[in-house]
N, CA, C and O atoms as a MOPAC input file, in Angstrom:
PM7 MOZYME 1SCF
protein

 N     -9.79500 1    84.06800 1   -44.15700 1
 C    -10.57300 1    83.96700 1   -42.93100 1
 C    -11.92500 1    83.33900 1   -43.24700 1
 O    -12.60600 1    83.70500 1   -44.20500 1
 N    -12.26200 1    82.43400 1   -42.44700 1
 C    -13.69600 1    81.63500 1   -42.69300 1
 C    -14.02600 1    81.99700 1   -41.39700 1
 O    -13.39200 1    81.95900 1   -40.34300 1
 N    -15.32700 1    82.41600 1   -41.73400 1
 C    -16.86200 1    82.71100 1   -40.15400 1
 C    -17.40500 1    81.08400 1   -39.56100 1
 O    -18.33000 1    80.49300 1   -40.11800 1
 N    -16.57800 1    80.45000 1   -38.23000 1
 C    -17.42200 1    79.37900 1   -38.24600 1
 C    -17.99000 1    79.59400 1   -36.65100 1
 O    -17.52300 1    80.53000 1   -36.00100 1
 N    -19.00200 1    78.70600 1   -36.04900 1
 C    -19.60800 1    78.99300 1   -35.60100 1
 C    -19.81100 1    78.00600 1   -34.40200 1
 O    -20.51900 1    77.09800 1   -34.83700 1
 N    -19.51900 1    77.78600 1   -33.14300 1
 C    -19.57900 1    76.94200 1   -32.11100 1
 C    -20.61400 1    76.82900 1   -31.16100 1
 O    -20.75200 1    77.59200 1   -30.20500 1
 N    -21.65100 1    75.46100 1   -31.54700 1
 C    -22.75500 1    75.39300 1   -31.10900 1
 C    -22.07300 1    73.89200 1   -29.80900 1
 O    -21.48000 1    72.81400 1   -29.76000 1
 N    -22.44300 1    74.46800 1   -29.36900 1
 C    -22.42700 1    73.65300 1   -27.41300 1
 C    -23.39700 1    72.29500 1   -27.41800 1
 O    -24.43900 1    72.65200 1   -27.96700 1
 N    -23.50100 1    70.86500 1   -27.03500 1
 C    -24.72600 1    70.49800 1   -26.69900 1
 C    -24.27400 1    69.04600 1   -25.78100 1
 O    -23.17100 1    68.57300 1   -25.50700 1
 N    -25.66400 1    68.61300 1   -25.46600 1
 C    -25.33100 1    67.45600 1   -24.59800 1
 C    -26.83700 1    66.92300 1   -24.82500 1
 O    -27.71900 1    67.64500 1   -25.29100 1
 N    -27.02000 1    65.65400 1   -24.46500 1
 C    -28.23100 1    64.68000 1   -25.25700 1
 C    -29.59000 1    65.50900 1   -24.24000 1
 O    -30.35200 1    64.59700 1   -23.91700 1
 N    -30.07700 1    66.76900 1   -23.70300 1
 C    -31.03200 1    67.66600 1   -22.73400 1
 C    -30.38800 1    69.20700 1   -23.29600 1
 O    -30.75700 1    70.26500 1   -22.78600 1
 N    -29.62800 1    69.15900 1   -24.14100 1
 C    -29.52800 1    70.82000 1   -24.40800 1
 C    -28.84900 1    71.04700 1   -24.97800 1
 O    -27.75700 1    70.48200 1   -24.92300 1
 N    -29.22400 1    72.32500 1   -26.13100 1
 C    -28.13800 1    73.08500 1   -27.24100 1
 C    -28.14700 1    74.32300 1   -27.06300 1
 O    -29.10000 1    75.05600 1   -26.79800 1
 N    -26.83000 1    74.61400 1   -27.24200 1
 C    -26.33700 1    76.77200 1   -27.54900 1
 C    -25.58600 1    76.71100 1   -28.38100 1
 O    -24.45700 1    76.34300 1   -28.70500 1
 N    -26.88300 1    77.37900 1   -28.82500 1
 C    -26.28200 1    77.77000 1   -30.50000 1
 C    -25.88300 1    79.44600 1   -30.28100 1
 O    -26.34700 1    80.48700 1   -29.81500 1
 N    -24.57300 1    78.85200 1   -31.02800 1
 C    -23.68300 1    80.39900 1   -31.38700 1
 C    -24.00800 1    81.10300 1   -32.58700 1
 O    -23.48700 1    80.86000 1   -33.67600 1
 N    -25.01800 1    82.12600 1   -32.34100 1
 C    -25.60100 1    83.14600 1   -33.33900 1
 C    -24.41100 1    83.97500 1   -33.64700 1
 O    -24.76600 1    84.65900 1   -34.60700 1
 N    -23.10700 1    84.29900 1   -33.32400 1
 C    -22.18100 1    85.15500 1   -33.89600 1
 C    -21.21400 1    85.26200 1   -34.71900 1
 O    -20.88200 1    86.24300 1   -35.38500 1
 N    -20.46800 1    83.57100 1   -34.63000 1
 C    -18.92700 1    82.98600 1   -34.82100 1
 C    -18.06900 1    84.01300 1   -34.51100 1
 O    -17.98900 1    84.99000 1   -33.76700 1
 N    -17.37800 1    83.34600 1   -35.47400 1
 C    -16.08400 1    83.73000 1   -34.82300 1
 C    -15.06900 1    83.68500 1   -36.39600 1
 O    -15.07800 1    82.82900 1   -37.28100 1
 N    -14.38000 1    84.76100 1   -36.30300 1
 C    -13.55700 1    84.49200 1   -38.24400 1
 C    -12.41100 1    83.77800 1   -37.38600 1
 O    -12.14700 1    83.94200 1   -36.19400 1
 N    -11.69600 1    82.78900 1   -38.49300 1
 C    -10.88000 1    82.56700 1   -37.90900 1
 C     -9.97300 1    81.46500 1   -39.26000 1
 O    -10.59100 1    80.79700 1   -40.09000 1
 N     -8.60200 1    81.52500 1   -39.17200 1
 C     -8.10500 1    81.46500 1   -40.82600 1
 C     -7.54100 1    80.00000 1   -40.78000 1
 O     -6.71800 1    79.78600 1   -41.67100 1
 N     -7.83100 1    78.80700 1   -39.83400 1
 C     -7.94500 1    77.72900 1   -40.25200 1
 C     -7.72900 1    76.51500 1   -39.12300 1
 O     -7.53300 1    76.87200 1   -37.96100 1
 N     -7.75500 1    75.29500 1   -39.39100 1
 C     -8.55200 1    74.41700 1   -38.92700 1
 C     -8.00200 1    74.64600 1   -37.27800 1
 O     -8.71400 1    74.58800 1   -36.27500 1
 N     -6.96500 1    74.83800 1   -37.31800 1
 C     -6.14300 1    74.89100 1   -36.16500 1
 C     -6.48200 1    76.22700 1   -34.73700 1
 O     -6.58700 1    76.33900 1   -33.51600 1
 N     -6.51700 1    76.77600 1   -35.65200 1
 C     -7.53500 1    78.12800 1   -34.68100 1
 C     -8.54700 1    78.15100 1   -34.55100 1
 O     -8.98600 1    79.01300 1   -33.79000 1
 N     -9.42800 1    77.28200 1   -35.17600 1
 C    -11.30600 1    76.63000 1   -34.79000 1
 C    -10.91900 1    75.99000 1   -33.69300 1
 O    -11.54500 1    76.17900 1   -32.65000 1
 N     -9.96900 1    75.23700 1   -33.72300 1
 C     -9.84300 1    74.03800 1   -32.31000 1
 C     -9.34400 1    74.33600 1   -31.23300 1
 O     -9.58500 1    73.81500 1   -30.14400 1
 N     -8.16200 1    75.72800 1   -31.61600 1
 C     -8.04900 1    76.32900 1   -30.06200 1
 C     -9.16200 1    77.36200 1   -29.78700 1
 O     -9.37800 1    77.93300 1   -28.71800 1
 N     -9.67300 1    77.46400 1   -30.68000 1
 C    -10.75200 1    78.36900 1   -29.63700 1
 C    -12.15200 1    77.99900 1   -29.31300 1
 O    -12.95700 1    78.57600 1   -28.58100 1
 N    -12.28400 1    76.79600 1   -30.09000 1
 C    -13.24100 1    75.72600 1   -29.25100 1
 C    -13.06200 1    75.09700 1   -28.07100 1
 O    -14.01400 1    74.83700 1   -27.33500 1
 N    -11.55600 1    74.72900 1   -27.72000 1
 C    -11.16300 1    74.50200 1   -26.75000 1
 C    -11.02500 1    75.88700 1   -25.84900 1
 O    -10.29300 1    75.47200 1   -24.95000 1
 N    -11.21100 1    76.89700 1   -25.62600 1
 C    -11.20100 1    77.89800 1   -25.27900 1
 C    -12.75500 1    77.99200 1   -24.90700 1
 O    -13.28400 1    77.86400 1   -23.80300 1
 N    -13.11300 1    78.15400 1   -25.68500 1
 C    -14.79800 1    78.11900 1   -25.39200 1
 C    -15.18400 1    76.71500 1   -24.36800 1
 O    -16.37900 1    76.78800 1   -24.08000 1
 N    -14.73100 1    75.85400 1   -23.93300 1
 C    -14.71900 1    74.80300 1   -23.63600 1
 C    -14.36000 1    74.95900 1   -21.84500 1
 O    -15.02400 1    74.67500 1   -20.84800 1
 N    -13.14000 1    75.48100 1   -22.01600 1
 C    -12.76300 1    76.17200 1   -20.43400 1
 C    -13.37000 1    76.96200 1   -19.82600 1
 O    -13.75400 1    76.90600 1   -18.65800 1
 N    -13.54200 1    78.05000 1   -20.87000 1
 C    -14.24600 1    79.39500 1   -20.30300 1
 C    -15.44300 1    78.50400 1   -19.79000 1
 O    -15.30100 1    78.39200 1   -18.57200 1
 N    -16.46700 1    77.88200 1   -20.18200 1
 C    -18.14200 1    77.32900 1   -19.78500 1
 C    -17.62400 1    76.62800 1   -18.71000 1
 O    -18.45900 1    76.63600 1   -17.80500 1
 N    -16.23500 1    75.79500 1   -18.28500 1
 C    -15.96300 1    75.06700 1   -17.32200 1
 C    -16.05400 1    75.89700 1   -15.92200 1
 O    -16.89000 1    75.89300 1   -15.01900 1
 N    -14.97700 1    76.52800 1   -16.10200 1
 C    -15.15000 1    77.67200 1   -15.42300 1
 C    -16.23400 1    78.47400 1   -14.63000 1
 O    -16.34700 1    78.90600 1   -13.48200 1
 N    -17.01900 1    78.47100 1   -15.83900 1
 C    -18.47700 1    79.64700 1   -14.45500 1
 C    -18.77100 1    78.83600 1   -13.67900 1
 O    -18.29500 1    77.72400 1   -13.44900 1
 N    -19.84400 1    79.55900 1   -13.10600 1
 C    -20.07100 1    79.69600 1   -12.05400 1
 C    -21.42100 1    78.45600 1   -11.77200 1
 O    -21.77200 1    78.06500 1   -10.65900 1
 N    -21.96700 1    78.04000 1   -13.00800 1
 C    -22.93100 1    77.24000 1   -12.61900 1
 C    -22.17400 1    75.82800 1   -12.00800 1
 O    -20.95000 1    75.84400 1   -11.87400 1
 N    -22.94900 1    74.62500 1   -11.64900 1
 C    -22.39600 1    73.54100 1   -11.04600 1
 C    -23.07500 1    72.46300 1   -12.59900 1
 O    -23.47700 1    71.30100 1   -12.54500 1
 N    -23.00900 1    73.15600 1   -13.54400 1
 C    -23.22300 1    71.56400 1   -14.86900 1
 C    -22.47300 1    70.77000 1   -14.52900 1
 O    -21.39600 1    71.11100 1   -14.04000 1
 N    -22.78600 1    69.59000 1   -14.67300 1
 C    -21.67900 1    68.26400 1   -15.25400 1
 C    -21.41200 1    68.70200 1   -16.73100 1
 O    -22.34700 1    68.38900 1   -17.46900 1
 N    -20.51500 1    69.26000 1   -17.27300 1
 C    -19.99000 1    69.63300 1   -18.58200 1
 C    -19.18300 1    67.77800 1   -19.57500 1
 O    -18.70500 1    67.50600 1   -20.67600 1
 N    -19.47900 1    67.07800 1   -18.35000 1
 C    -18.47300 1    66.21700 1   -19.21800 1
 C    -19.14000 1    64.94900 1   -20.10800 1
 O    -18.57900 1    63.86100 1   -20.23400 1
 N    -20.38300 1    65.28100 1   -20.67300 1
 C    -21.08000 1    64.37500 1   -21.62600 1
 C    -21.85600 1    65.94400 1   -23.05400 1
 O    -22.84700 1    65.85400 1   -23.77800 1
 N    -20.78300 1    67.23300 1   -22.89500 1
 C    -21.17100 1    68.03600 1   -23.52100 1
 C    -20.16900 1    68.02400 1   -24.60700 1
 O    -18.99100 1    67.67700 1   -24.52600 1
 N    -20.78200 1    68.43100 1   -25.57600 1
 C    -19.50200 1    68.41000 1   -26.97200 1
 C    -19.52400 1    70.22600 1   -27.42600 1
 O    -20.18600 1    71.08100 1   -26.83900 1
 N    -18.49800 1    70.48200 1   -28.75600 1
 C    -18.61700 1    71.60600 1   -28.97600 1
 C    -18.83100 1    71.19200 1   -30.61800 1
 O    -18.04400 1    70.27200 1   -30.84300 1
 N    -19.51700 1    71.49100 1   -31.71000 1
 C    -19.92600 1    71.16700 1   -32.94600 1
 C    -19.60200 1    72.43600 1   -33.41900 1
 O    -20.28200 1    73.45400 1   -33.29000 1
 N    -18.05800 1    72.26600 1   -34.21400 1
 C    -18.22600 1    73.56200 1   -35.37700 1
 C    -17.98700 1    73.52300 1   -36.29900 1
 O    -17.23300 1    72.68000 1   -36.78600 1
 N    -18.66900 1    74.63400 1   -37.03300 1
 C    -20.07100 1    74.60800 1   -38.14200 1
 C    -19.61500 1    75.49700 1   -38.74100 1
 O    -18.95100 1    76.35600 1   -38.15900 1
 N    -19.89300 1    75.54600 1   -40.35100 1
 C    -19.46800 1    76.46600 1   -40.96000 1
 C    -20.58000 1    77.77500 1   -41.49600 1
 O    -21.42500 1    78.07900 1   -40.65400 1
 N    -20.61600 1    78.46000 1   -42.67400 1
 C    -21.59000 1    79.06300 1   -42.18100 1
 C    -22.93800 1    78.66500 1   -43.08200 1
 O    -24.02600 1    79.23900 1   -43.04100 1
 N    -22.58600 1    77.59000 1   -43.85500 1
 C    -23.82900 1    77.06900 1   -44.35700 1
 C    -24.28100 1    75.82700 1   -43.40600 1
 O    -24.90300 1    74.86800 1   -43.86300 1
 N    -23.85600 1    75.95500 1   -41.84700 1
 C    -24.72300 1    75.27300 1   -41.05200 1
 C    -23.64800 1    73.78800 1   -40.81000 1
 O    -23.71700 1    73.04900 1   -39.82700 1
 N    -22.78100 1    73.63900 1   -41.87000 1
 C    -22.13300 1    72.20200 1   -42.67300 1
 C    -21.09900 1    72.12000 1   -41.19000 1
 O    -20.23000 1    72.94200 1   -40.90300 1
 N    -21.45700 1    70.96700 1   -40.43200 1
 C    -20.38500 1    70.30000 1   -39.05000 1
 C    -19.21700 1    70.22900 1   -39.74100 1
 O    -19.19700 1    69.61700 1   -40.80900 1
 N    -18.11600 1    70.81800 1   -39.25600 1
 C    -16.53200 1    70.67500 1   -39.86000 1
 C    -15.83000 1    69.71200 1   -38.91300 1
 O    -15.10200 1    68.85700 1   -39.41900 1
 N    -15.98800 1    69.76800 1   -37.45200 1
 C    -15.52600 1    68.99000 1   -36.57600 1
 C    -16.43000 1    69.23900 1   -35.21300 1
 O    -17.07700 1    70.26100 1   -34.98800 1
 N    -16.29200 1    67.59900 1   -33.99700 1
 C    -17.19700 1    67.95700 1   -33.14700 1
 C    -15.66400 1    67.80100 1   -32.01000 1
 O    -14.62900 1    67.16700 1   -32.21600 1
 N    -16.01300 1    68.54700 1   -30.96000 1
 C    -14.70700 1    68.56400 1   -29.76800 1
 C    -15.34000 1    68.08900 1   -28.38400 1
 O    -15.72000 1    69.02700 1   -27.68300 1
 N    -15.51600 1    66.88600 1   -27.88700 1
 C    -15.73200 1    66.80000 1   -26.39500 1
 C    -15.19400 1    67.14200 1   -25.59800 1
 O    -14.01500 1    66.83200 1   -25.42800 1
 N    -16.08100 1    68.16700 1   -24.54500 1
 C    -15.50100 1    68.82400 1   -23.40900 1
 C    -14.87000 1    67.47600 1   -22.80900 1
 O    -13.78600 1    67.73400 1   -22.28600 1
 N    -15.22100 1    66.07300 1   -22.71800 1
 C    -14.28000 1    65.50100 1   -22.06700 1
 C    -12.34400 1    65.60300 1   -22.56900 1
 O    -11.36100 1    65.62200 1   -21.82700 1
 N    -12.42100 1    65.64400 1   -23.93700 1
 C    -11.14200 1    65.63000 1   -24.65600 1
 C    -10.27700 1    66.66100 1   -23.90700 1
 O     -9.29600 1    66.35300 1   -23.23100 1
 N    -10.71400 1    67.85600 1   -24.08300 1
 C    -10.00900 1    69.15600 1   -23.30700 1
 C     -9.90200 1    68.88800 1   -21.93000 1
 O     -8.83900 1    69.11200 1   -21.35200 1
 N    -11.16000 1    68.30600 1   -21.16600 1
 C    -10.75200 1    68.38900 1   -19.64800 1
 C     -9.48900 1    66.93700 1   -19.64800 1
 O     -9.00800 1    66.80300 1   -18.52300 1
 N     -9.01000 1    66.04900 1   -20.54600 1
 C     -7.99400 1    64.99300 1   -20.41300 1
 C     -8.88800 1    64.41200 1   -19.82700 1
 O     -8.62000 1    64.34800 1   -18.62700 1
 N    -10.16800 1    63.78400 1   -20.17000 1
 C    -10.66500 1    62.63100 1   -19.54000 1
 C    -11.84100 1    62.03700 1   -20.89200 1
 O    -13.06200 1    62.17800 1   -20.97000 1
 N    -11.02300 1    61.46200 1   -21.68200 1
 C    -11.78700 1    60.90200 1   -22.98400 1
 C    -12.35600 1    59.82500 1   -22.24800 1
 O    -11.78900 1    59.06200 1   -21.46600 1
 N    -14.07200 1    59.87600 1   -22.75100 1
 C    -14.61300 1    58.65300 1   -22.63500 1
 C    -13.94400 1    57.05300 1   -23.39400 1
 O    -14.53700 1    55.98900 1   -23.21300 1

């Protein structure tokens, strides 16, 4: 199990994930980035989510892969 960590951003704003998440490899970082990806689609605010990415990070900070919310919503730039 590796602790990695899914920080949110778009070129006006970052959320950074102070908690992670364990999770035992590359394949379960990406569904649950994509998970994290829906769930933010979802609420309740009215963002444009679709120039936002998801960057996850390992726990020395080190980018492993970045996921655009466009990719998940099926609308790649």
């Amino acid at each position: 199990m590796t602790q990695v960590y899914f920080h949110c951003s778009n070129s006006r704003e970052v959320r950074i994930d102070r908690s992670g998440e364990a999770v035992s490899d590359l394949t379960e970082a990406r569904d649950r980035a994509a998970c994290i990806v829906r769930s933010l689609i979802m609420g309740r605010d009215a963002e444009d989510w679709r120039d936002w990415v998801v960057h996850v990070s390992d726990d020395f900070d080190d980018e492993i892969f970045v996921l655009p919310f466009a990719f998940v919503l099926g609308k790649p730039h």
